[in-house]
C-alpha positions in Angstrom: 160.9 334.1 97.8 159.3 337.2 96.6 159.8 340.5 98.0 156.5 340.8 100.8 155.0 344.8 101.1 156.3 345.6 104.9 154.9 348.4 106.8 156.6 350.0 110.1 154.9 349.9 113.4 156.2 352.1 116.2 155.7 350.8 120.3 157.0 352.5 123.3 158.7 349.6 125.2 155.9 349.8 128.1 153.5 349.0 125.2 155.3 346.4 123.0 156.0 344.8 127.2 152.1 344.6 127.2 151.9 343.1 124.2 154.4 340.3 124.3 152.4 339.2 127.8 149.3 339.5 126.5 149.8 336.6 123.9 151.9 333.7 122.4 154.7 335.1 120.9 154.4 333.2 118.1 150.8 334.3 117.7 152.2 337.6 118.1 154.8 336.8 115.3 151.9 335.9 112.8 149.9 338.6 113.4 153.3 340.8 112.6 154.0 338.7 109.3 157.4 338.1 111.3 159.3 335.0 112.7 159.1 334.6 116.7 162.8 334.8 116.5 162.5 337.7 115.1 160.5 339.1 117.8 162.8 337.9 120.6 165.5 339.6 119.1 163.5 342.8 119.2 163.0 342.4 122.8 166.1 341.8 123.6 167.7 344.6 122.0 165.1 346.7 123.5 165.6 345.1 127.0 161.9 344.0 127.2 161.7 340.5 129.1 159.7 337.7 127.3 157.6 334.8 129.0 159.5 331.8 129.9 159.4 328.5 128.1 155.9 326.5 130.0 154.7 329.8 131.6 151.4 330.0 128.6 150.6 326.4 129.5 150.3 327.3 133.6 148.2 330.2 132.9 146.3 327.8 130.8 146.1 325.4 133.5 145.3 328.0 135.8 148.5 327.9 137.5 149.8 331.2 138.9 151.9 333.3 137.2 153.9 336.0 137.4 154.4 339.3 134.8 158.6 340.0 134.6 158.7 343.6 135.2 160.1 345.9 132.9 163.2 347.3 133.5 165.1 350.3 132.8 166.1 350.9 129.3 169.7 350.5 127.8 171.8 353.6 127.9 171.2 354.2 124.0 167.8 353.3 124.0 165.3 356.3 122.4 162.6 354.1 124.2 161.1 353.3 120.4 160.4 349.6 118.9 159.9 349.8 115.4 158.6 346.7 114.5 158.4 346.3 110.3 155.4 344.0 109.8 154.5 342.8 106.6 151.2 343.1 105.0 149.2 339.9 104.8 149.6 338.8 101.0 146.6 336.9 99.1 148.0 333.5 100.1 147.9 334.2 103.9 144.2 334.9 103.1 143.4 331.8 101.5 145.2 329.7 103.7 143.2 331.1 106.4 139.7 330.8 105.0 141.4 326.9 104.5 142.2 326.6 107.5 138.5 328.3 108.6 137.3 324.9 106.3 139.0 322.9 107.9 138.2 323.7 111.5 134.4 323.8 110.6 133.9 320.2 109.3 132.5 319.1 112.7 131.0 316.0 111.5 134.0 314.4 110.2 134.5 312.5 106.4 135.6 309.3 106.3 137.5 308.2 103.9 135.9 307.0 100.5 136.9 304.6 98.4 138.5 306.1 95.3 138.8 304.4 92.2 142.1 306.0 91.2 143.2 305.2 94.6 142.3 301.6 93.9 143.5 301.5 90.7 147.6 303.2 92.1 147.2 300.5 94.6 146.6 297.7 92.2 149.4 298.7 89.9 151.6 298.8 92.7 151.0 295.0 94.0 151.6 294.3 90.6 154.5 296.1 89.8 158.0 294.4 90.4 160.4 296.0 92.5 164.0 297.5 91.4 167.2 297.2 92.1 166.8 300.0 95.0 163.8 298.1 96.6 160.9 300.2 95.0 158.0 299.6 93.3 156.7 302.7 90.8 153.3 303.5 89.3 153.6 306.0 86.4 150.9 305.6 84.6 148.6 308.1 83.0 145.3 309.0 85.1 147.4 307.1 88.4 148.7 308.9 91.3 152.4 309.2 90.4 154.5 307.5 93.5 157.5 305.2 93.9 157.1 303.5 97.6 158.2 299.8 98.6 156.3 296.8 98.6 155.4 297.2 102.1 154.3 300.3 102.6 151.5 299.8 99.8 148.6 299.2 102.6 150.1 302.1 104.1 149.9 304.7 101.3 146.4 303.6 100.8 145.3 305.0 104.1 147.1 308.2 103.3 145.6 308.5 100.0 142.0 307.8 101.7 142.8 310.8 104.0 144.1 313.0 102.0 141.6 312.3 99.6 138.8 313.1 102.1 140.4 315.9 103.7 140.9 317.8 100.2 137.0 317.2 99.7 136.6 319.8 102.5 138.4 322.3 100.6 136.4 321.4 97.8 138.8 319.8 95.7 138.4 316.2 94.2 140.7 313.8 92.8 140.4 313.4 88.8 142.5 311.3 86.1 143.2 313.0 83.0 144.1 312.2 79.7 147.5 312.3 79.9 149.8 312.7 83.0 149.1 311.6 86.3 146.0 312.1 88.5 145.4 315.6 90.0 143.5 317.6 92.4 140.8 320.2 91.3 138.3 322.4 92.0 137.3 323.2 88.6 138.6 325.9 88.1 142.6 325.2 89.1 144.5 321.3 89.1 147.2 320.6 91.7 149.4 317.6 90.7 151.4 315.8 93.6 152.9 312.8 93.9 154.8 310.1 96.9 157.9 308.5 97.3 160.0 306.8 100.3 163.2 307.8 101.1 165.4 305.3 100.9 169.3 304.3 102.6 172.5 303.2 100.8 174.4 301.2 102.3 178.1 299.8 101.6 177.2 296.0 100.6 178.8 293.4 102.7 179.0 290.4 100.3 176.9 287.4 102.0 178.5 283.7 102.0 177.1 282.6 98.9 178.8 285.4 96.8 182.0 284.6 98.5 182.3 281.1 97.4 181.0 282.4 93.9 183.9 284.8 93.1 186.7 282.0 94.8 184.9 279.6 92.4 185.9 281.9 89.8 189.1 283.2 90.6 190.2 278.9 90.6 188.3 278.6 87.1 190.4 281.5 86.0 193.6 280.3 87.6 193.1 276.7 86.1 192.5 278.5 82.6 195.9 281.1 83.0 197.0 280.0 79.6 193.5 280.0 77.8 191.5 283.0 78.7 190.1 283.8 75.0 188.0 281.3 74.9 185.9 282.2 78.6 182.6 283.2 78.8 183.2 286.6 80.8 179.2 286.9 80.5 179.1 284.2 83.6 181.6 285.7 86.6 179.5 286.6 89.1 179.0 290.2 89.8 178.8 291.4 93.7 176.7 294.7 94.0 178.6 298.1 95.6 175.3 299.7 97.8 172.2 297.8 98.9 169.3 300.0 98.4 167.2 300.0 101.7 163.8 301.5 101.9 162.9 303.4 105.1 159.3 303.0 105.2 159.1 306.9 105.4 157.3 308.6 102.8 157.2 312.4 101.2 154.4 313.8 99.7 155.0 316.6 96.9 152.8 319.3 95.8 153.3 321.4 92.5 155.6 324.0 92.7 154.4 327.5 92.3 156.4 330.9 92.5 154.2 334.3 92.7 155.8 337.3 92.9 155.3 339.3 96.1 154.3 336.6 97.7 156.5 333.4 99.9 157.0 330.2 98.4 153.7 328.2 100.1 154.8 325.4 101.7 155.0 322.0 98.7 156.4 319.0 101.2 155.1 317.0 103.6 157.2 314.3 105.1 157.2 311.7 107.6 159.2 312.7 110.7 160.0 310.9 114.3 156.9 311.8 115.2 154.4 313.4 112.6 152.9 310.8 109.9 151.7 312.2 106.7 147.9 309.9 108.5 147.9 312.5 111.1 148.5 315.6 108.7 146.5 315.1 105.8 144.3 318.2 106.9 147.6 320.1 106.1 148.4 318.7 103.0 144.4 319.4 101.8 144.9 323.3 103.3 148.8 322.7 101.0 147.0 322.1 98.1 144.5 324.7 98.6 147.1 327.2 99.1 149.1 325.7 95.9 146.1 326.3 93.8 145.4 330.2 95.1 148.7 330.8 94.0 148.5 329.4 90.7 145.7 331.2 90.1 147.3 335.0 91.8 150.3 333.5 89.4 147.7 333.4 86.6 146.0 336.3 87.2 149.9 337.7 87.3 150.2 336.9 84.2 147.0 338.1 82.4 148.0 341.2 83.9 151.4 341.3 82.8 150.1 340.5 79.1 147.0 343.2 79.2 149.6 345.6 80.7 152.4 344.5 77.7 149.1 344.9 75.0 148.9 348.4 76.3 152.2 349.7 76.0 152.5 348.0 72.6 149.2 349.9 71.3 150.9 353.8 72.9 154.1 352.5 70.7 152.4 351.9 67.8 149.7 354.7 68.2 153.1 356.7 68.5 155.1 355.6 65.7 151.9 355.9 63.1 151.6 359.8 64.7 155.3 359.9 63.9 154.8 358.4 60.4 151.7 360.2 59.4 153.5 363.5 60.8 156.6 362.6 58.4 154.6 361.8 55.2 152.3 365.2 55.8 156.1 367.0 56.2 157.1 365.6 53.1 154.0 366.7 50.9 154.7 370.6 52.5 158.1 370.7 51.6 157.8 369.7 48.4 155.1 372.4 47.9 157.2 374.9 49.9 160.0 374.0 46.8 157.5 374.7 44.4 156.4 377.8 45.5 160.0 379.0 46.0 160.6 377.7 42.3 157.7 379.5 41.0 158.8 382.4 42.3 162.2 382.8 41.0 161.0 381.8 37.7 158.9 384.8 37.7 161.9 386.8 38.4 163.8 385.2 35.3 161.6 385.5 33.0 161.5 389.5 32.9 165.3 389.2 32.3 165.1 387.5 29.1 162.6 388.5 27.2 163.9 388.7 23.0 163.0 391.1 20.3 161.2 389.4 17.2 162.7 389.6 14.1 165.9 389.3 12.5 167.9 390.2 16.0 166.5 387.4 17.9 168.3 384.6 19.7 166.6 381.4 18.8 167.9 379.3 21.8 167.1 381.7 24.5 163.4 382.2 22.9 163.2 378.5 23.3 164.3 378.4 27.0 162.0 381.4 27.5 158.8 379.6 26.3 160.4 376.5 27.9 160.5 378.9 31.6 156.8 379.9 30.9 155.3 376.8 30.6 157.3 375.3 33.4 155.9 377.8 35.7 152.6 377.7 33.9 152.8 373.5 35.1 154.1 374.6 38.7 151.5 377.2 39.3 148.5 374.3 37.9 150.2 371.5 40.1 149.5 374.3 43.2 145.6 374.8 42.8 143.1 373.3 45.3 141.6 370.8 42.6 145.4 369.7 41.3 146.5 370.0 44.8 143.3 367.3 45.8 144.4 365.0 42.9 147.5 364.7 44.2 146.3 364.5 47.6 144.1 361.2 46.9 147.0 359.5 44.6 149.0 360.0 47.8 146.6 359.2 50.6 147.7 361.9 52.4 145.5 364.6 54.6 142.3 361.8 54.9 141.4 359.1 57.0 144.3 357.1 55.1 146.8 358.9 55.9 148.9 356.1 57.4 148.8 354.2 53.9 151.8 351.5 54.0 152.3 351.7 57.5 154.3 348.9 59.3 154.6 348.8 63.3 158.0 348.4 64.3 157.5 346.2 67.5 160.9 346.0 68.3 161.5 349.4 71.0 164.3 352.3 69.7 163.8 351.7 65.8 162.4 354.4 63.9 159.1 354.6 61.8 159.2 353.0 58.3 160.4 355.3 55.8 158.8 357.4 53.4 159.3 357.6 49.9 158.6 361.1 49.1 158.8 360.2 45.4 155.2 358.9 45.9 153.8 362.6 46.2 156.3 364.4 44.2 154.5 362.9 41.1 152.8 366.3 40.2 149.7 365.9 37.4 151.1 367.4 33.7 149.2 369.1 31.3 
């Protein structure tokens, strides 16, 4: 069950007395979001008397009745209930406004004659029964159920009712494709299906299977000395269990789990006295509720997604920053290193400069006019139209700035690297 939004709702005890007289208690507990039992238990901690079992159905009756006083608190009693009601969720709503659908069909729907309903039933009557007594439709388009023999007539009235009570909360019986039939309203399906519960039993072997295995055992006995040749296919086999159907059936709704919300109710089963015939209003309001919550869970989910969509667009609007940052960082230091080079060429060059003539070194002329049109290349590679060139065979500082960029989904990894190669490439000449 998920985790239900719960606010706190403070009483003195004179007016939390008022209330619990003025009501049901378990009217009181739905209004709360709470349990009844949880509401006695307030009362009794708080020493606030509670209406005896009967005494709503005097005063219904107009029978006189009496209000318990209240008496004094207990001796560590701040006088205080705190009562922590939870907040309504989405399916409370819509099984109320069910339940509003329900209460205003004043004219009644009889049940209509369903062709899938037919077509179950027909399978069924059909269908042979198994070892545990039951007879099974699982056919595509069919209602899914597994019932006995006898309660076939049976399960067509509670299909008819059912059926009719679900057209109140606007939902129709439909046969797809593929799987069984289904509930819809168009918009969301509700599968379902029935079975019978069923009784094993230890199987007392009847006369007939008696005098089968003694007719046996004497073959056997007669044979002692020539037991290869036996056909062990034929000895009678005597079951374990009998399989006994109980003629009570259990109707099963889809499950759905939404978060924040309790598990709506997905059973409805034959008891002493209720019959799914008298509760098929329930089990339309069950299906109604089972389709609001596929479609909170749904709307969950899209949310989740958008939500996940999001976060993945800051992480890669991030990383690209990150990568475009890195490739622009890249371009300035290895201008920074030019500039630094440039300079301390221009203080090396002073340092060597040669006489002509006889008393000149030939290799150090040559490294000096090899310095001077190094720097003469560094100082070109630096000017605004060399410096554009190099800009544009790089893609760097323009609207392509994240040229070769790859989003790293996964969370913690660090931005593609960047091969700084790619700008070093300075034009020559």
């Amino acid at each position: 069950m998920g985790r239900i939004p719960s606010m706190t709702k403070a009483f003195t005890r004179e007016e939390f007395h008022a209330l619990v007289w003025s009501r049901p208690m378990t009217q009181l507990a739905k209004e709360f979001g709470l349990s009844d039992v949880a509401l006695h238990k307030s009362c009794r901690k708080h020493a606030i008397p509670t209406p005896p079992a009967g005494w709503w159905a005097k005063q219904k009756a107009g029978k006189k009745v009496s209000v318990t006083p209240l008496r004094a608190a207990p001796p560590d009693d701040d006088g205080k209930v705190l009562i922590a009601a939870r907040q309504p969720g989405v399916l409370a709503g819509e099984r109320a406004k069910a339940r509003d659908r329900a209460a205003g069909d004043q004219g009644g729907h009889s049940p209509d004659e369903c062709e899938i309903v037919s077509a179950t039933l027909a399978v069924l009557r059909r269908s042979h029964a198994s070892h545990m007594g039951l007879v099974t439709c699982a056919r595509d388009g069919l209602i899914r159920c597994e019932i006995a023999p006898a309660s076939i007539d049976r399960l067509g009235r509670i299909l008819g009712q059912v059926t009719s009570a679900a057209c109140i909360q606007d939902f129709n019986l439909v046969s797809p494709d593929k799987g069984p039939a289904r509930f819809t309203n168009g918009m969301d399906d509700v599968g379902f299906s029935l079975s019978e519960t069923f009784q094993r039993l230890k199987h007392q072997p009847t006369a007939s299977e008696l005098a089968a295995e003694a007719k046996w055992d004497r073959m056997l006995e007669r044979r002692r000395n020539g037991w290869f040749d036996i056909d062990w296919s034929k000895r009678p086999v005597t079951p374990e269990w009998d399989w006994r159907p109980t003629g009570k059936l259990s109707l099963e709704l889809d499950h759905v789990w939404v978060a924040g919300e309790p598990s709506p109710r997905r059973t409805f089963n034959d008891a002493k006295v209720q019959r799914l015939e008298v509760i098929a209003t329930e089990v339309a309001i069950g299906v109604a509720v089972i389709a609001a919550a596929k479609r909170q869970q749904r709307l969950q989910r899209e949310n989740r997604e958008k939500a996940a969509e999001e976060a993945r667009r800051q992480r890669e609007i991030a990383q690209r920053t990150e990568y475009i940052e890195q490739r622009r960082g890249a371009a300035l230091t290895s201008i920074l290193r030019e500039l630094e080079e440039i300079e301390k060429l221009k203080e090396l060059l002073p340092k060597f400069c040669e006489p002509d003539g006889e008393h000149a070194h030939p290799r150090v002329v040559e490294f000096d006019r090899w310095v001077s049109r190094r720097l003469a290349d560094l100082e070109s590679a630096i000017t605004a139209e060399n410096l554009e060139r190099r800009f544009d065979r790089s893609k760097l500082f323009g609207s392509d700035d994240d040229h070769d960029f790859v989003f790293r989904a996964v969370q913690g990894r660090d931005a593609p690297p960047i091969y700084r190669h790619d700008f070093d490439r300075r034009p020559t000449g």
